[in-house]
C-alpha positions as CSV (number, residue, x, y, z in Angstrom):
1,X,170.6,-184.1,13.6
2,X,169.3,-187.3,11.2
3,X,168.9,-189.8,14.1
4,X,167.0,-186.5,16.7
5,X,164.9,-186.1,13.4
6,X,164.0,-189.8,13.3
7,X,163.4,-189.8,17.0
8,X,161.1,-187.3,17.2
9,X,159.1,-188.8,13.8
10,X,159.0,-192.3,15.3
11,X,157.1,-190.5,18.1
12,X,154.9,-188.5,16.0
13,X,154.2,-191.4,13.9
14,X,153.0,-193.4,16.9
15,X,151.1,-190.5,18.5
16,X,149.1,-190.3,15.2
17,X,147.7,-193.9,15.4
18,X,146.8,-193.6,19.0
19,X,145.1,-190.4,18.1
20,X,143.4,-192.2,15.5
21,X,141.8,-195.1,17.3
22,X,140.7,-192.3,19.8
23,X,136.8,-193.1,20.6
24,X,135.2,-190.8,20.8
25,X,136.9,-188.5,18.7
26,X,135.8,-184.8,19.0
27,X,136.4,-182.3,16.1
28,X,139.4,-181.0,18.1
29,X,141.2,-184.5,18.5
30,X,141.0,-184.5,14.5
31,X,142.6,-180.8,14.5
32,X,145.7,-182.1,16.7
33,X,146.2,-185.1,14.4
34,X,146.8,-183.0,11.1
35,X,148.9,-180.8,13.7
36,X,151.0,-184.0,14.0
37,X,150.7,-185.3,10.7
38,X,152.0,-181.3,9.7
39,X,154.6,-182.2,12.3
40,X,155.7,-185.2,10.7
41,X,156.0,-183.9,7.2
42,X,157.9,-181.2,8.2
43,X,160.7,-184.1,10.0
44,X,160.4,-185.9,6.8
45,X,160.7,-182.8,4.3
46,X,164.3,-182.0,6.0
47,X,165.1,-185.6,6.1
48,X,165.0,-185.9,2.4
49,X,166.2,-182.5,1.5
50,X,169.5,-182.7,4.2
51,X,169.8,-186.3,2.1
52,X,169.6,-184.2,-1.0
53,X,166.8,-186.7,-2.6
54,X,164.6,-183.6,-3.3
55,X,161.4,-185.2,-5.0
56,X,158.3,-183.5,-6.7
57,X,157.2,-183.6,-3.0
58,X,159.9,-181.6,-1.6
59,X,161.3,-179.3,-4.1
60,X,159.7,-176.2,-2.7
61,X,159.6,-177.3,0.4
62,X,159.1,-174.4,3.0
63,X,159.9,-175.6,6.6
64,X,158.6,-172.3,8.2
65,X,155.0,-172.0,6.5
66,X,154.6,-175.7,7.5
67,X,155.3,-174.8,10.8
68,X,154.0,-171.8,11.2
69,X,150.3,-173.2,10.4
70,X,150.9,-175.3,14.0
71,X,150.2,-172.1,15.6
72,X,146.7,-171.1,14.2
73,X,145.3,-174.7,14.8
74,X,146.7,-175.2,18.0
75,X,143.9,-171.7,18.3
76,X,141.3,-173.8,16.7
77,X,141.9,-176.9,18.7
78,X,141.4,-174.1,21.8
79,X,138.1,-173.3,20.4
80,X,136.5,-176.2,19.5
81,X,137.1,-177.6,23.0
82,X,136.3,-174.7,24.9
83,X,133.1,-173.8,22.7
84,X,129.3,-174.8,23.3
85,X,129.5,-176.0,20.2
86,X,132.5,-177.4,18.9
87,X,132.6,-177.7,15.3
88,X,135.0,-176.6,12.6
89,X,133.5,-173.5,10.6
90,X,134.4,-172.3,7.1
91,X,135.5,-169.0,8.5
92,X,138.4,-170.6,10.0
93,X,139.9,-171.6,7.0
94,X,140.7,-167.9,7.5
95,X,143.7,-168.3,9.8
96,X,145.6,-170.4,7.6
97,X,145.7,-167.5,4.6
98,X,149.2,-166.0,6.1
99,X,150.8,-170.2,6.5
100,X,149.3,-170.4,2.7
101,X,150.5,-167.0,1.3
102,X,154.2,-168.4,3.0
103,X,154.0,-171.8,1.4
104,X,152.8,-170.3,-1.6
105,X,155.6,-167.7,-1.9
106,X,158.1,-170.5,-1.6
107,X,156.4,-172.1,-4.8
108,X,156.8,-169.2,-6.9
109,X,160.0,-168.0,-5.6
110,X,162.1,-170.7,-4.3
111,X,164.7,-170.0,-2.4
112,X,163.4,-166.1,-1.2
113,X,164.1,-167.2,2.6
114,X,166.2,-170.2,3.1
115,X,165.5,-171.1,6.7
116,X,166.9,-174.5,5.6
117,X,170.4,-173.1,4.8
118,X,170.5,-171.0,8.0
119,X,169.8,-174.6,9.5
120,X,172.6,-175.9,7.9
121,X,176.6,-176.0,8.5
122,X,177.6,-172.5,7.0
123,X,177.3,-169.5,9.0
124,X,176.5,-166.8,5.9
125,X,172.9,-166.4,5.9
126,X,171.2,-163.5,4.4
127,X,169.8,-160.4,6.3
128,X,166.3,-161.5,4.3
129,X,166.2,-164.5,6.5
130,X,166.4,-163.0,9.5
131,X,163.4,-160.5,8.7
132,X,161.2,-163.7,7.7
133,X,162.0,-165.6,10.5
134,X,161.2,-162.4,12.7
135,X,158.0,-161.6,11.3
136,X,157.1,-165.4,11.9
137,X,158.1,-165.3,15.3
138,X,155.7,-161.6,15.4
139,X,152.9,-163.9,14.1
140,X,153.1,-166.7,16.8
141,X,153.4,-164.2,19.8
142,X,150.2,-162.8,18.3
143,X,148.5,-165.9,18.5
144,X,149.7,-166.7,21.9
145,X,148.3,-163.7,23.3
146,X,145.2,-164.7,21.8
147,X,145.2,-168.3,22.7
148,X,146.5,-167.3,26.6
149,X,143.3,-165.0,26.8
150,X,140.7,-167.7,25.5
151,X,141.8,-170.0,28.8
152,X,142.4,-167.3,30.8
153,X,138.6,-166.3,30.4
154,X,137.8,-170.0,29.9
155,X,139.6,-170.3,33.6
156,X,137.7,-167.4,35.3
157,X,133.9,-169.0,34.3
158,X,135.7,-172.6,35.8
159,X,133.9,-171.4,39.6
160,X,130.2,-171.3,38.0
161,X,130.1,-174.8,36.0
162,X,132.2,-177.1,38.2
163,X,132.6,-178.1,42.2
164,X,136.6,-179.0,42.1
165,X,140.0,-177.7,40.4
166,X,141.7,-180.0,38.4
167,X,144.4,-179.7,35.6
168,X,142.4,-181.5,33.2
169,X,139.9,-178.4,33.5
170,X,142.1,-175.8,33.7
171,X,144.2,-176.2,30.2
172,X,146.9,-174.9,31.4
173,X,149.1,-177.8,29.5
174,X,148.2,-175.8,26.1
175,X,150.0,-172.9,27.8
176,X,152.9,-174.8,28.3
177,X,152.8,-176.4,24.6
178,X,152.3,-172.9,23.2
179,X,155.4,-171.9,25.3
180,X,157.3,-174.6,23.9
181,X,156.9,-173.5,20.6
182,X,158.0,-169.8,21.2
183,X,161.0,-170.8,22.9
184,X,161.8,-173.3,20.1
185,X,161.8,-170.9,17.8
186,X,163.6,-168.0,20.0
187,X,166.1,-170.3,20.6
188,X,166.7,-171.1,17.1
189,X,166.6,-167.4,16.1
190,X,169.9,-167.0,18.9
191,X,171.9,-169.6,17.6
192,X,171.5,-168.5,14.2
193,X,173.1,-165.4,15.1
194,X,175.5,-166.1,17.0
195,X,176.8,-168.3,13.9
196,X,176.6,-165.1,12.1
197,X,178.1,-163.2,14.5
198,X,181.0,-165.3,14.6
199,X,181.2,-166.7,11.3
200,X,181.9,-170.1,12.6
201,X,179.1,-172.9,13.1
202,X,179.6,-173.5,17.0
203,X,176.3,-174.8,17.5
204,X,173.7,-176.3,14.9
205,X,170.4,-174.4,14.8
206,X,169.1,-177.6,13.3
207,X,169.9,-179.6,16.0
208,X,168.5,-176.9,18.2
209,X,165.0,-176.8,16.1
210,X,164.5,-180.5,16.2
211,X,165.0,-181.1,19.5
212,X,162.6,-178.2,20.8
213,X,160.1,-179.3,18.2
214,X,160.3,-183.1,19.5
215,X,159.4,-182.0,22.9
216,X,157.0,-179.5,21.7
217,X,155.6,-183.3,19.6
218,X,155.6,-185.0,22.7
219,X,154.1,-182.3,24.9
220,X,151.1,-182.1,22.3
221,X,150.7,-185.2,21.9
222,X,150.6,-186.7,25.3
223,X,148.3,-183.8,27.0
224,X,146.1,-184.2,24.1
225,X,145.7,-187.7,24.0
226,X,145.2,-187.9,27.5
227,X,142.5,-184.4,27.8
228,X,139.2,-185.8,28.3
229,X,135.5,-184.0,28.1
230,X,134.8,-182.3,30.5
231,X,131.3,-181.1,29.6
232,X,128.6,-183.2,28.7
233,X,126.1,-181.8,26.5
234,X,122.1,-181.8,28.1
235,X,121.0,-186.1,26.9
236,X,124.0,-186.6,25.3
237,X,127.4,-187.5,24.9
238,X,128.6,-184.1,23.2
239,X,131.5,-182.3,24.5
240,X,129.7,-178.5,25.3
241,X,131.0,-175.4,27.6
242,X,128.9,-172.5,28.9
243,X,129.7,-170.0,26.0
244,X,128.9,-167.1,28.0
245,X,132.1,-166.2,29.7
246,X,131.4,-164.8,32.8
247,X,134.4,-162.3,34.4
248,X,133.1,-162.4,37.9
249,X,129.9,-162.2,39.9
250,X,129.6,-158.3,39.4
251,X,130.2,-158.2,35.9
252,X,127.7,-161.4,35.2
253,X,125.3,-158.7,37.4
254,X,125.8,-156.3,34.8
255,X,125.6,-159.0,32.0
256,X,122.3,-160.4,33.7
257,X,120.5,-157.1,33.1
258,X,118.9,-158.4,30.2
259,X,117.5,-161.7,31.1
260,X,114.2,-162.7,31.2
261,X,114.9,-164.5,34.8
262,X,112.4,-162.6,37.5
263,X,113.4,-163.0,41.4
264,X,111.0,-165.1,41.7
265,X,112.0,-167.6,39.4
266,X,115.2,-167.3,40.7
267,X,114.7,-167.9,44.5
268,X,112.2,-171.4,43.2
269,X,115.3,-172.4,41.1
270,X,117.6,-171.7,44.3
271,X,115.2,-173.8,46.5
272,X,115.7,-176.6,43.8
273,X,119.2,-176.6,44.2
274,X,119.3,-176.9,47.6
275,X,117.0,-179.4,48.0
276,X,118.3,-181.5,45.7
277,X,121.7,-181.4,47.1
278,X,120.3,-182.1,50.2
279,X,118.4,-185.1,49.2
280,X,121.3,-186.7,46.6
281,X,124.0,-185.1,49.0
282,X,125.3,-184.8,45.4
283,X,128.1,-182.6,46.5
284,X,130.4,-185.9,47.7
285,X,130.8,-186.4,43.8
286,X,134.5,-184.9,43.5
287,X,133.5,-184.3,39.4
288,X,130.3,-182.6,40.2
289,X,129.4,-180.3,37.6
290,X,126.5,-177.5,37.0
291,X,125.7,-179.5,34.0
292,X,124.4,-182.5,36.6
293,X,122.1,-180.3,38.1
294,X,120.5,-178.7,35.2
295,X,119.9,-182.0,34.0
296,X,118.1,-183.4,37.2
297,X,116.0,-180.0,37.7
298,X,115.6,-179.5,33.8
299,X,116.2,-176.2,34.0
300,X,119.3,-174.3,31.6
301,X,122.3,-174.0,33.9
302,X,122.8,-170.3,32.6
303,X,119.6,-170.0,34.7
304,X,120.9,-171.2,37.5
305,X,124.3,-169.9,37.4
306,X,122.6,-166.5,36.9
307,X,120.3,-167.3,40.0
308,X,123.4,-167.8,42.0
309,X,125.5,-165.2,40.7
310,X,122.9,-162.4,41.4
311,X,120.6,-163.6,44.3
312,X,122.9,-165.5,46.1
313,X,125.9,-163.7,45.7
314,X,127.8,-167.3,44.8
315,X,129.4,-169.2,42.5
316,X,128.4,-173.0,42.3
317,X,132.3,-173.8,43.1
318,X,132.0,-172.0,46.4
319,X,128.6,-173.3,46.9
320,X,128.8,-176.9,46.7
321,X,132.3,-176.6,49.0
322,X,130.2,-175.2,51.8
323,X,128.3,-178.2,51.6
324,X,131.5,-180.3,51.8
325,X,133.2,-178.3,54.5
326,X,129.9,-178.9,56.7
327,X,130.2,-182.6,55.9
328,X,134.1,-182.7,56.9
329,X,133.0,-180.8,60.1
330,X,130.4,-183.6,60.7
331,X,132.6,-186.1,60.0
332,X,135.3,-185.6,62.3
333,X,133.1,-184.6,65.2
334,X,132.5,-188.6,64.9
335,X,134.1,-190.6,67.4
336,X,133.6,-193.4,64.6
337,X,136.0,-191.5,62.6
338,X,138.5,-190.6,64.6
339,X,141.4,-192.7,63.3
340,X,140.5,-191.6,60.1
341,X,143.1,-188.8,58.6
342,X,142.0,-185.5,57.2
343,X,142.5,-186.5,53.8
344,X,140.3,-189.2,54.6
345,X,137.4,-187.4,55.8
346,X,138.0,-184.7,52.8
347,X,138.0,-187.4,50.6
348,X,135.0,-188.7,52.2
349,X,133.3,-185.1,52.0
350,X,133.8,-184.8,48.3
351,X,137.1,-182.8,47.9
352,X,139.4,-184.5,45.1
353,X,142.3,-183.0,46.6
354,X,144.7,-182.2,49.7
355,X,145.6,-178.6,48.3
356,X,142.0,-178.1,47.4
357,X,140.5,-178.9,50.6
358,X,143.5,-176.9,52.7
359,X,142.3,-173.9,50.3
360,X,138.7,-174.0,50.6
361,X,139.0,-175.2,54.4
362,X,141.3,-171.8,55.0
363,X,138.9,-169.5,53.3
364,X,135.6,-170.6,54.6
365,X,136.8,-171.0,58.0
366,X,139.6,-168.8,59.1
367,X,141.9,-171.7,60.2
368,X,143.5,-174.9,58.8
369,X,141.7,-178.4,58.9
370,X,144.4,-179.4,61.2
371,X,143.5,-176.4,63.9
372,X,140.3,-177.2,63.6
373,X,141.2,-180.6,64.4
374,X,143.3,-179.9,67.4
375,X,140.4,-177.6,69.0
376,X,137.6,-180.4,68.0
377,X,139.6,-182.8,69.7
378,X,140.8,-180.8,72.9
379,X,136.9,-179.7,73.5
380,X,135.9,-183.5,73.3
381,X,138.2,-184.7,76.0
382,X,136.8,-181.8,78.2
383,X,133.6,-182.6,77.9
């Protein structure tokens, strides 16, 4: 277990300096760096208490509460990113109380809950355990839950602030991580009985925990090293999201009962949109996001995605891939580009992707790119 333990703290180690020299680095980058500096004491904590060179630093060391408080960050790192304003807010000291009141328990009673002796090579482990390992494991599905419905929602607005899908977008990595994390510890939780069930150690929860929890390092680390901004704030260089969280164009109808924006506004703000897409044909930008457009018009992009929503009956996604599938169809009516391939000309039209353009293509039109193709090309030997 020693040398999987100094594995995964080599990595964590290293992920924390390239964290560090980060640039920029957003309030969330600095929450996943104490989430792997946590991650590292907790490696280093078992190293020296399975060593039995228990320090002042270590004595009452609790692996679960240090673990636990993973869970509530990796929340906060969710909301920071995905907020209009990300910033860290003295009210969310609040969702490290129950990780305290653990650690804290430890302190004054040492020894309550030995998760570290059910890690360890004798299979007697007290019920006590059990319940405290359960109850942690209760806690972390709660905050999946919670953290699975801020991107689901965060998903569902994607269609009024950007052109394209793309995983960097979507978050769908922090599903993943989170998943990690649950299965570590239900994992864990198994092999622990099964030593108790049998009275035997046949397999090392220890081992079990480390490994899980390296991947669940690496997984972290990696995705959030490598997640980029993907809003840019109106003049400057701050990382921003629309914070109204739209469900769909009929509930953003119901939610748009209360703005100020008249018809008539609307339909001038429409006209501006569409004639600035056709003059900047800014719809071949693959990234192209609301956010661009509110900045050349000058007009809040809830305004416009409210304009759209309600009196064009459209999201901006579907909108600027209109644009693009009447570019593709322009483009390969071209004899010029005929020995181009279609992911050529959807390159060339703006789409960032194969399964992207096959999607839009399909709904828009009815058939495949490649029928389309077949029938363009078959009509221009006739004529």
């Amino acid at each position: 277990m020693e040398i999987v333990s100094y594995i995964v703290l080599t990595q964590t180690l290293f992920a924390i300096v390239l964290l560090t020299s980060k640039r920029p680095k957003w309030v969330y980058d600095r929450i996943l760096i104490t989430m792997l500096v946590i991650i590292a004491w907790v490696i280093i904590g078992s190293l020296f208490r399975s060593a039995n060179k228990v320090n002042f630093l270590f004595k009452n060391f609790n692996l679960v509460s240090f673990t636990i408080s993973l869970v509530p960050l990796l929340y906060l790192y969710v909301r920071t990113s995905l907020n209009e304003h990300p910033e860290f807010r003295k009210k969310d000291l609040l969702h490290l109380i129950a990780p305290a009141i653990m650690l804290l328990e430890s302190i004054v009673v040492p020894g309550m809950y030995e998760i570290e002796e059910a890690m360890s090579h004798t299979p007697k482990i007290e019920i006590g355990t059990f319940i405290y390992f359960g109850i942690s494991l209760v806690y972390i599905m709660v905050y999946m839950l919670i953290i699975f419905r801020k991107i689901s929602r965060h998903q569902e607005e994607l269609p009024n602030l950007f052109s394209y899908t793309s995983s960097r977008i979507t978050y769908n990595w922090i599903k993943i991580v989170i998943l990690l994390f649950v299965f570590n510890w239900v994992i864990t939780g198994i092999t622990m009985m099964i030593n108790v069930l049998f009275q035997n150690q046949l397999i090392n929860p220890g081992l079990v925990f480390f490994i899980n929890f390296g991947v669940f390092s690496f997984a972290i680390s990696y995705f959030g090293f490598f997640q980029p901004s993907i809003f840019l704030a109106p003049r400057s260089s701050e990382l921003v999201l629309e914070s109204r969280l739209k469900r769909n164009i009929e509930d953003d109808k119901t939610k748009y009962k209360k703005s100020n924006l008249t018809e008539d506004r609307a339909n001038v703000y429409l006209q501006k949109i569409t004639a600035l897409l056709e003059a900047e044909r800014l719809y071949l930008k693959p990234d192209l996001a609301i956010q661009e457009i509110s900045d050349k018009l000058d007009v809040p992009k809830h305004y416009l995605t409210e304009s759209l929503n309600t009196y064009m009956g459209k999201n901006f996604y579907t909108l600027i891939n209109e644009y693009r599938i009447e570019e593709f169809k322009s483009l390969a009516s071209d004899d010029k580009n005929s020995r181009l391939t279609l992911l050529a000309l959807a390159y060339d039209s703006g789409f960032n992707s194969k399964s992207a353009f096959n999607l839009v293509f399909k709904k828009q039109t009815g058939e495949t790119p490649s029928q389309f193709l077949r029938t363009l090309r078959a009509s221009q030997v006739i004529s």
